[in-house]
N, C-alpha and C positions, 0 to 999 in steps of 0.2 A: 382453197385456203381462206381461212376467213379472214374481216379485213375490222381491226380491232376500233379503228378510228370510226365506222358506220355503227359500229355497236353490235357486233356479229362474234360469233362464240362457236366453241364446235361440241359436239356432243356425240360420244361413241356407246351406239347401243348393238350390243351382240356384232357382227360381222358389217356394220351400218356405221357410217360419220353421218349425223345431219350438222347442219349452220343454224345454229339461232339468232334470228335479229328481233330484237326489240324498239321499233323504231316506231314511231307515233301510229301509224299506222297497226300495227300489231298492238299499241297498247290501249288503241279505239277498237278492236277485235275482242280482247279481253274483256271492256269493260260488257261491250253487248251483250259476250257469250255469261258473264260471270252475277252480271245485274249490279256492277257498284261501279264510281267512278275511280280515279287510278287513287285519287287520295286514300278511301277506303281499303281499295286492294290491298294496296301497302303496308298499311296498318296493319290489316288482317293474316297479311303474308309474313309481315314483323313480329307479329306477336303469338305465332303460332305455327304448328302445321297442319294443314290442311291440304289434303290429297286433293279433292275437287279443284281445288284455289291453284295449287300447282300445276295440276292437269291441265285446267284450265290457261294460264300463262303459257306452260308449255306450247302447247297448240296455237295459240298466238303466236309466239314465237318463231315456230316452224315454219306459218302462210307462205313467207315469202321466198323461202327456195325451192319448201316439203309441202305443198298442200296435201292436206289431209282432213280427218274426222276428226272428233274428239275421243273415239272410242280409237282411232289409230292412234294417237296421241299417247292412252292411256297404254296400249302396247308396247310403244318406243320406251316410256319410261320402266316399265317392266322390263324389258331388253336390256335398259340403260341398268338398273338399280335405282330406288329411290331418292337413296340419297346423291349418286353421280347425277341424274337429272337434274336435282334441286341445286346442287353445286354449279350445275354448267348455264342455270335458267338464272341465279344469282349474279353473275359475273356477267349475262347479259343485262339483266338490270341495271345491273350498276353501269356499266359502257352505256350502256345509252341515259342513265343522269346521271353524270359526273358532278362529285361538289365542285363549288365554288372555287378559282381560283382566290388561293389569298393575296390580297394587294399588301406589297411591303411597307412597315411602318415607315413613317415619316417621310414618304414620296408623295408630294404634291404632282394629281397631272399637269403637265404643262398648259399654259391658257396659252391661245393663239394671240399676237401680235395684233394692236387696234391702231389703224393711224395710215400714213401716206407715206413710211419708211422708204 
């Protein structure tokens, strides 16, 4: 079962569940296999589709339960559907950068006490 808080996702291709994790480690994998850094990726994965760029991710993703190739990679996603892969490689993305919690207006943090109280 995958565990939401690591940033791990499940992904059903044909008769197959893998786990995708995208955790720093896999997104230092991507950038190697892919030749950009994550900022680019992102960009590029935002602003477009790209089957390499997804393949790629994917495979990263997978390192750390599924090792595999890149051409296995590009299988599971066949297996999967293109778009259920890109679905399920999405949702790990996002799990592993979550925005920003919003801090409530008008809440000052508390300062810590100065003195010999």
């Amino acid at each position: 079962m995958p565990n939401a808080i690591r940033g791990e996702t499940t992904l059903k291709a044909g008769e197959e569940t893998y786990t995708l994790l995208c955790d720093i480690n896999a997104l230092c994998l991507a950038e190697e296999q892919l030749g950009m850094d994550i900022d680019m990726l992102l960009a590029r994965y935002s602003g477009g589709t790209s089957t390499r760029l997804v393949r790629g991710l994917l495979w990263a993703a997978l390192q750390a339960k599924h090792e595999c190739t890149i051409e296995q990679a590009g299988n599971i996603i066949t297996d999967a559907g293109f778009l259920s892969a890109k679905a399920a490689l999405e949702t790990a993305l996002l799990l592993a950068m979550p925005a920003p919690e919003d801090k409530k207006p008008g809440k000052a943090p508390r300062k810590a006490k100065v003195g010999t109280g």
